[in-house]
N, CA, C and O atoms as a GROMACS GRO file, in nm:
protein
  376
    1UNK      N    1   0.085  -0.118   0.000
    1UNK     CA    2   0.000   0.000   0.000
    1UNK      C    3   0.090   0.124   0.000
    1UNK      O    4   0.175   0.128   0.088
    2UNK      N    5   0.081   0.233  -0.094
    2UNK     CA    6   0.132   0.360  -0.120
    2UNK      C    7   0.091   0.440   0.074
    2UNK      O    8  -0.010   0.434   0.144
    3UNK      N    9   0.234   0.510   0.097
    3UNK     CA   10   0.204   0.577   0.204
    3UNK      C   11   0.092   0.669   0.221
    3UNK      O   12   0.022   0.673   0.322
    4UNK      N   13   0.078   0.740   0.122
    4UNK     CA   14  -0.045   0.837   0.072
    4UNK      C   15  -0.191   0.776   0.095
    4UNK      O   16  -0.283   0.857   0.109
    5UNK      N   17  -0.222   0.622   0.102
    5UNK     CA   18  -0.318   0.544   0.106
    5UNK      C   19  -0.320   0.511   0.264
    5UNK      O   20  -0.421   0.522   0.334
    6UNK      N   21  -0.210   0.474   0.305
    6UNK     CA   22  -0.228   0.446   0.410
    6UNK      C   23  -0.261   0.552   0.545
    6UNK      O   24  -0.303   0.528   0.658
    7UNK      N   25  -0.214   0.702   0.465
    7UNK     CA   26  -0.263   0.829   0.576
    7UNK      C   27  -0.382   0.804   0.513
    7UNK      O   28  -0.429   0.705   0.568
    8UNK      N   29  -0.463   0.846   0.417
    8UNK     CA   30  -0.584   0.819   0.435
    8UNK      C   31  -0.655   0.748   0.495
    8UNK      O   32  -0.757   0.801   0.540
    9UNK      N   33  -0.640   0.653   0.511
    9UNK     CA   34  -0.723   0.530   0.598
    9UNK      C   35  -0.701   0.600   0.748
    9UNK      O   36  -0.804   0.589   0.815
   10UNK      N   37  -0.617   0.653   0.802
   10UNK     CA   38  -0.565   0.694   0.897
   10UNK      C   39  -0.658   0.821   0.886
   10UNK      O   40  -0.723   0.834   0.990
   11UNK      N   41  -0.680   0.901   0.809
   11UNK     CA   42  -0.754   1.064   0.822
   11UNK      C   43  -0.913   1.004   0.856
   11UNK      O   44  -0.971   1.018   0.964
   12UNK      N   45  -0.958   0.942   0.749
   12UNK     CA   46  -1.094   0.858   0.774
   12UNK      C   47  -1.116   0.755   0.896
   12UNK      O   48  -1.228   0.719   0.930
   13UNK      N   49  -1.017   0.719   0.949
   13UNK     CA   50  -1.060   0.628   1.084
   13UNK      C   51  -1.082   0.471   1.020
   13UNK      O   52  -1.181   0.398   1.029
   14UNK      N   53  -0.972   0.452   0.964
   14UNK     CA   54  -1.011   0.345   0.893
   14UNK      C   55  -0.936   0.274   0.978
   14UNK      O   56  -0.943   0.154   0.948
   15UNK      N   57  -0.870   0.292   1.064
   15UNK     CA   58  -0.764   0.226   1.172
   15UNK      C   59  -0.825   0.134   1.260
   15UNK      O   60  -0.940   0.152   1.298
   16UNK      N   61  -0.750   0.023   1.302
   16UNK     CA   62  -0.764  -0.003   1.432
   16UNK      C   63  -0.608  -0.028   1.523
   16UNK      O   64  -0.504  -0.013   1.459
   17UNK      N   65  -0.601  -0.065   1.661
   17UNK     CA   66  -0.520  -0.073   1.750
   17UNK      C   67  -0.475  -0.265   1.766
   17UNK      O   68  -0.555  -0.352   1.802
   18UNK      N   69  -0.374  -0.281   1.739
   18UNK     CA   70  -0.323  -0.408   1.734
   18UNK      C   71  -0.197  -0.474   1.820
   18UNK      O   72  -0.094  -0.496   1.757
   19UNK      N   73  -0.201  -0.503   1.952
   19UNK     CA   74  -0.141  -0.549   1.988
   19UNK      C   75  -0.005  -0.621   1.940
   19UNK      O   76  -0.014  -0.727   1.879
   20UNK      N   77   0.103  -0.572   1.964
   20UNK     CA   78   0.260  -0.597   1.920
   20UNK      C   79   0.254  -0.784   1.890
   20UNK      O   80   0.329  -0.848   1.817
   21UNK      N   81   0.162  -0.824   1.954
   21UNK     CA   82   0.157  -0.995   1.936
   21UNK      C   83   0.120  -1.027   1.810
   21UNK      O   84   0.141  -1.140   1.765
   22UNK      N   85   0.088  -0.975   1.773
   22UNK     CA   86  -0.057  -0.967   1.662
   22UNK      C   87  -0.023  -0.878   1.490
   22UNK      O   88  -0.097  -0.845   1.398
   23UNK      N   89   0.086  -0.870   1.507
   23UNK     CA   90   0.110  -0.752   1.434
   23UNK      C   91   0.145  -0.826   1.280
   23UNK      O   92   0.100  -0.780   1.175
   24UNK      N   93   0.238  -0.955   1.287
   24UNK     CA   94   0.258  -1.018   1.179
   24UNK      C   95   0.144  -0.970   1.094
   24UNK      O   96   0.034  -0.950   1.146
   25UNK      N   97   0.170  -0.947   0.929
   25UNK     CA   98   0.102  -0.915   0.813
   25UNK      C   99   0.040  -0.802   0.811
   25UNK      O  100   0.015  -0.750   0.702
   26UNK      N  101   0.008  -0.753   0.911
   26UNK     CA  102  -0.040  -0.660   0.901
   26UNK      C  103   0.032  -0.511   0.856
   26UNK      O  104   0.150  -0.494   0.884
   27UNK      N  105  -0.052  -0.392   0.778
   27UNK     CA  106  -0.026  -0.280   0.726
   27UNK      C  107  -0.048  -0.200   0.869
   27UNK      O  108  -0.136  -0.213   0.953
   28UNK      N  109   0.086  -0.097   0.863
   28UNK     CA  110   0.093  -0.031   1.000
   28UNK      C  111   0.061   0.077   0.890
   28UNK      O  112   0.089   0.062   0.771
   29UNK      N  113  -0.016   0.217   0.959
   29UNK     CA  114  -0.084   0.334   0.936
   29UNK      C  115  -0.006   0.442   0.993
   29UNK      O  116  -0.043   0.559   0.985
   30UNK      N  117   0.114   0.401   1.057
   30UNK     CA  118   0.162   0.490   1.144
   30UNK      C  119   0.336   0.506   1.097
   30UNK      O  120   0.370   0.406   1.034
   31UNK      N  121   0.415   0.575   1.108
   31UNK     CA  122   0.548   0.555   1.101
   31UNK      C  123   0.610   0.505   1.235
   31UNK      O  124   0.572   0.549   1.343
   32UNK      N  125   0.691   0.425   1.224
   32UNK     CA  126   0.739   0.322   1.338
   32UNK      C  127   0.893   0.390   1.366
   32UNK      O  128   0.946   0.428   1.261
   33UNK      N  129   0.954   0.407   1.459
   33UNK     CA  130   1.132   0.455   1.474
   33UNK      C  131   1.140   0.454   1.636
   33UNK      O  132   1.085   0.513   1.729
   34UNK      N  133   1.238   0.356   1.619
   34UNK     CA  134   1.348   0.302   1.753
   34UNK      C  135   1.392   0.464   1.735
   34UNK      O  136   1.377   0.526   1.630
   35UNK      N  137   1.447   0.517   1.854
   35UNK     CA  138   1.533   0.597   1.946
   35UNK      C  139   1.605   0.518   2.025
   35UNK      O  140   1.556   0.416   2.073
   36UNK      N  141   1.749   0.562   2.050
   36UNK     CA  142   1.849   0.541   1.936
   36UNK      C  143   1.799   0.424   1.816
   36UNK      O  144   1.720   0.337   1.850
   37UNK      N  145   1.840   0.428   1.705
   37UNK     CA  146   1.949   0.514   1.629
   37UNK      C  147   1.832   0.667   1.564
   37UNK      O  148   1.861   0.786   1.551
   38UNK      N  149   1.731   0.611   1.542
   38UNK     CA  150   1.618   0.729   1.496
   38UNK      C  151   1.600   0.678   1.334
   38UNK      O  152   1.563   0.776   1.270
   39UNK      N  153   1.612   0.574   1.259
   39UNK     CA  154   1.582   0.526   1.133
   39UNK      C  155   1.468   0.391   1.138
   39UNK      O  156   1.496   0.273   1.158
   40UNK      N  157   1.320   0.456   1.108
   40UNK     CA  158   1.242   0.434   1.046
   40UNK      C  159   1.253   0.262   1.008
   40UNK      O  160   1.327   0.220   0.920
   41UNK      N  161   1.155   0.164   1.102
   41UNK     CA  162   1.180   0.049   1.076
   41UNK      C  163   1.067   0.031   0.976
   41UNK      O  164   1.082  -0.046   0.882
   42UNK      N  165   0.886   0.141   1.002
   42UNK     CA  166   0.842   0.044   0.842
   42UNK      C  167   0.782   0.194   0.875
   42UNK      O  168   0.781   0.254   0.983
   43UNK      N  169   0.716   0.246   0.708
   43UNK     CA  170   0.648   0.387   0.738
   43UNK      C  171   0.545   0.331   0.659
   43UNK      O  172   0.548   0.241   0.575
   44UNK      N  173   0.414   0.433   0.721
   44UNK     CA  174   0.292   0.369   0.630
   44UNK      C  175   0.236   0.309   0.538
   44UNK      O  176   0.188   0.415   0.499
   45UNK      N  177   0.213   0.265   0.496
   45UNK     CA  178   0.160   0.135   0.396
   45UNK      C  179   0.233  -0.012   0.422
   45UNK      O  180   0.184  -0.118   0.383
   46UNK      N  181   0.348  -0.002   0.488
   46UNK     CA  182   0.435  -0.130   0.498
   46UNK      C  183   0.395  -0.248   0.572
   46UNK      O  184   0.332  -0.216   0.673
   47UNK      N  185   0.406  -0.351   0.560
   47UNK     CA  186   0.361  -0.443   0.618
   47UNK      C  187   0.452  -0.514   0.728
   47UNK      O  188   0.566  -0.549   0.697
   48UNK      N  189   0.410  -0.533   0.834
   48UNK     CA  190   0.526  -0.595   0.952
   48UNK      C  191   0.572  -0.703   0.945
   48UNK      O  192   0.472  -0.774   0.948
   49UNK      N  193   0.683  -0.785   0.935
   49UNK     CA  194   0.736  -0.909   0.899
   49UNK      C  195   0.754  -0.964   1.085
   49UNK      O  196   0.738  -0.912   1.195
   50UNK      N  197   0.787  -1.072   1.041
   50UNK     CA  198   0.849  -1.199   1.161
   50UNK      C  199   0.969  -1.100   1.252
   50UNK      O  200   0.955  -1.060   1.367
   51UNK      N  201   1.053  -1.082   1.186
   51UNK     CA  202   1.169  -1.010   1.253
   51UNK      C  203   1.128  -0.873   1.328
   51UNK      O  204   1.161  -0.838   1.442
   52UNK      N  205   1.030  -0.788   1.212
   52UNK     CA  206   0.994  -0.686   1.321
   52UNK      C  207   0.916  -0.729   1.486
   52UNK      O  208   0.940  -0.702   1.604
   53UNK      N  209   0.850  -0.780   1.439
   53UNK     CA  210   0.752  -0.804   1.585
   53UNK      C  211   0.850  -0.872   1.665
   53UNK      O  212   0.845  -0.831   1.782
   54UNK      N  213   0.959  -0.982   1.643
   54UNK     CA  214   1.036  -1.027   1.735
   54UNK      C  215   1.124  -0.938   1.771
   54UNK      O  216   1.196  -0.967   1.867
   55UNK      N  217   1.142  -0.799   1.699
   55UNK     CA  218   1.243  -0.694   1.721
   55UNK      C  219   1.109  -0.612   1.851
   55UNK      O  220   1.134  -0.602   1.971
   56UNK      N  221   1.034  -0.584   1.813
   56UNK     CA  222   0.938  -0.513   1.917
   56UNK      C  223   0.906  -0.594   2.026
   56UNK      O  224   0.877  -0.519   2.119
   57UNK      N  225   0.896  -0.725   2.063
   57UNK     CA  226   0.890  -0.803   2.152
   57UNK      C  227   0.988  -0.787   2.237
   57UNK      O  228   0.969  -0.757   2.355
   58UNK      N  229   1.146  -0.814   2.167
   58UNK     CA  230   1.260  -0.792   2.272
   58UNK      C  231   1.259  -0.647   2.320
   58UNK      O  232   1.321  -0.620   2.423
   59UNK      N  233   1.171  -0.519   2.230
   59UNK     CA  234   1.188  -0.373   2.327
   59UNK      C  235   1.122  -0.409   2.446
   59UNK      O  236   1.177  -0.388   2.554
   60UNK      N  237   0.989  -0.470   2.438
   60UNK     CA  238   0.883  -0.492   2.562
   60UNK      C  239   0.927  -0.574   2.680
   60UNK      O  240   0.880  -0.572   2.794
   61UNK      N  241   1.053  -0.667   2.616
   61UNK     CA  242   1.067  -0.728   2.732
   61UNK      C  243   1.215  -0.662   2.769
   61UNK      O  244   1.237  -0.664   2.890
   62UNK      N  245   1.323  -0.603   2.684
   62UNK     CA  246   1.392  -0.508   2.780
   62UNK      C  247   1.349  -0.420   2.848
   62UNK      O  248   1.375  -0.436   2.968
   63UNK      N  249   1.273  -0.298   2.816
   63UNK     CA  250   1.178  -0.183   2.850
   63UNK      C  251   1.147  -0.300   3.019
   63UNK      O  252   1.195  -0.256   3.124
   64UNK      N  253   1.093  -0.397   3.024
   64UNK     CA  254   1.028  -0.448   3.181
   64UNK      C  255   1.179  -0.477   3.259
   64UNK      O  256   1.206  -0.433   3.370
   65UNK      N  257   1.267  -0.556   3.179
   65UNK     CA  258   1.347  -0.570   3.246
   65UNK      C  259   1.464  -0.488   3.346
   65UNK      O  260   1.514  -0.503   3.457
   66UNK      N  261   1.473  -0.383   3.216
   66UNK     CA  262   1.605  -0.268   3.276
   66UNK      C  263   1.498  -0.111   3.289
   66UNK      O  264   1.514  -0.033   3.196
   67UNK      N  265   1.412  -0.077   3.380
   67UNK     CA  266   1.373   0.042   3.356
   67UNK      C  267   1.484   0.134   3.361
   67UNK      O  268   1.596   0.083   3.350
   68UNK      N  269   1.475   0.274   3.376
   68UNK     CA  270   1.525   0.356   3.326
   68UNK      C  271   1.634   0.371   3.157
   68UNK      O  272   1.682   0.473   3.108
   69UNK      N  273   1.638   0.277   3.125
   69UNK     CA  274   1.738   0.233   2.977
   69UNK      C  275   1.635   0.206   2.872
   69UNK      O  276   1.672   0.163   2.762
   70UNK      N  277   1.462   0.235   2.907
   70UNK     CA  278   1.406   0.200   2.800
   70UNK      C  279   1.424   0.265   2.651
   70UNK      O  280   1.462   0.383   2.649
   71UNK      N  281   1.406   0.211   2.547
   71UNK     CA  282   1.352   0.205   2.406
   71UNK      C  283   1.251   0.289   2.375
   71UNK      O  284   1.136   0.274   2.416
   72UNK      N  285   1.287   0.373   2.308
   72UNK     CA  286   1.163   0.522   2.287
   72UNK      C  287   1.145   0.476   2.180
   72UNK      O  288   1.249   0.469   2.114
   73UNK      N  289   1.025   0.426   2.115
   73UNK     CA  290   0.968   0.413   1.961
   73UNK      C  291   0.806   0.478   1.897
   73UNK      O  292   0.684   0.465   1.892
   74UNK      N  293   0.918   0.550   1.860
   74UNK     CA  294   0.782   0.636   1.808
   74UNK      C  295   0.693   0.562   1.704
   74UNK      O  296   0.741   0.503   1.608
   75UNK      N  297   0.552   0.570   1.731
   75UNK     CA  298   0.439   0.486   1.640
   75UNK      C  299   0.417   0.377   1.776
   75UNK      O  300   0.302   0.337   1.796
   76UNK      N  301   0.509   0.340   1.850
   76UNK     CA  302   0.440   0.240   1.939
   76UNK      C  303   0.397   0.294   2.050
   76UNK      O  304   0.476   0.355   2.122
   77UNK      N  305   0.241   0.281   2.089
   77UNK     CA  306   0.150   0.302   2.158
   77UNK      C  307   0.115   0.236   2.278
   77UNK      O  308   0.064   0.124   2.285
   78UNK      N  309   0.141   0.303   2.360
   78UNK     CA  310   0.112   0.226   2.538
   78UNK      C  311   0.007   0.269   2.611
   78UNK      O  312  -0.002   0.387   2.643
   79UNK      N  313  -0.119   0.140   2.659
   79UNK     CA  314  -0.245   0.168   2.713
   79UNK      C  315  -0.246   0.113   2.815
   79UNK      O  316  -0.168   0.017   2.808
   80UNK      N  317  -0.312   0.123   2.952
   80UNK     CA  318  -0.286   0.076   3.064
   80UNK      C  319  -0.425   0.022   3.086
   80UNK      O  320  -0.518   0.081   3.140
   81UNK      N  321  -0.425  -0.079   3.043
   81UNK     CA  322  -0.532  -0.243   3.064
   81UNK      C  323  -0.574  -0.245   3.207
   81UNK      O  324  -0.649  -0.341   3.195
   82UNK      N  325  -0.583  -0.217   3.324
   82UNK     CA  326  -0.656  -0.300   3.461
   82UNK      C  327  -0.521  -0.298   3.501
   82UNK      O  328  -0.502  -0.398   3.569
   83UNK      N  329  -0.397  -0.216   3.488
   83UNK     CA  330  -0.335  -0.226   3.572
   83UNK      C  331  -0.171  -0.284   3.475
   83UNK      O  332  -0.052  -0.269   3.501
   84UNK      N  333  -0.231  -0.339   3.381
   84UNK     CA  334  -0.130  -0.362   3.275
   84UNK      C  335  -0.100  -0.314   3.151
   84UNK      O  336  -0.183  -0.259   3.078
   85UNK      N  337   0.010  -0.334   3.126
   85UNK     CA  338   0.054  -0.211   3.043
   85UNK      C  339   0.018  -0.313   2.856
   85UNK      O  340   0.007  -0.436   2.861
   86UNK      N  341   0.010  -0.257   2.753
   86UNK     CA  342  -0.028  -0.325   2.640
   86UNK      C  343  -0.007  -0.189   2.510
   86UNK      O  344  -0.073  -0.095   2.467
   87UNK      N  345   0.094  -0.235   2.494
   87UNK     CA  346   0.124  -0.166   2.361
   87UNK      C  347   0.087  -0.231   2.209
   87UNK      O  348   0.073  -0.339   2.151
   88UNK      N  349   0.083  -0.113   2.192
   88UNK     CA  350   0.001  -0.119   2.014
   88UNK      C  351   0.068  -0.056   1.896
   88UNK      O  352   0.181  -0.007   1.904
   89UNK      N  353  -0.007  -0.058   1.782
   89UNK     CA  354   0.057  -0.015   1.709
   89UNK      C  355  -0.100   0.031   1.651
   89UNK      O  356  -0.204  -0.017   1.694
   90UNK      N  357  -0.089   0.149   1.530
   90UNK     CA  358  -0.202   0.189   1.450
   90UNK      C  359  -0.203   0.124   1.328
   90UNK      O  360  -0.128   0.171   1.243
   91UNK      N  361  -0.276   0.016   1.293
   91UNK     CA  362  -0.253  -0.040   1.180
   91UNK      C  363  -0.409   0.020   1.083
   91UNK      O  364  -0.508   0.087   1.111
   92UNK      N  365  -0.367  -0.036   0.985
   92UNK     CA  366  -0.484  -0.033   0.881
   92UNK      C  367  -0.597  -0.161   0.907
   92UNK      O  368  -0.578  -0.282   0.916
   93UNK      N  369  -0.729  -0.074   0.916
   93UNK     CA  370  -0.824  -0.211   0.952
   93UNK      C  371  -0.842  -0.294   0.821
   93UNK      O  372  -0.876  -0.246   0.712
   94UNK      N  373  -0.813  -0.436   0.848
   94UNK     CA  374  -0.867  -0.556   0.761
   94UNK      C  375  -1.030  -0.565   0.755
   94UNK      O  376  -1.085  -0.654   0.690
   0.00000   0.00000   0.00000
């Protein structure tokens, strides 16, 4: 999907919220970037592979392990569930 397509879906609410578990195949709506280094792992229209989500899995479980040394990634979204924490991403709704 052309980035241009994928802000649209994004201007219209064509979005939904997808749990980092969940993310395989799916079109992210959002631009994604680790801090450090600050380069853009997928920008809108792109689709998330195996490696990304196992790359966002190991932020979630360093981020618990070492606080203060966390992983700033912009596009990834943190909601506080009943007490638990559950990050997302803005993907394009299927």
């Amino acid at each position: 999907m052309r980035p241009s397509d994928a802000w649209a879906k994004m201007a219209h609410r064509e979005t939904e919220r997808v749990g980092i578990d969940d993310l395989e195949d799916r079109i992210t709506a959002v631009l994604l970037t680790p801090y450090p280094p600050g380069i853009p792992l997928l920008i809108p229209g792109e689709r998330f592979n195996r490696t990304i989500v196992q790359y966002l899995q190991f932020a979630r479980e360093f981020n618990r392990r070492f606080p203060g040394f966390e992983t700033d990634i912009h596009g990834l979204s943190e909601l506080d569930v009943d007490g638990e924490e559950f990050l997302y991403v803005d993907c394009v709704r299927q």
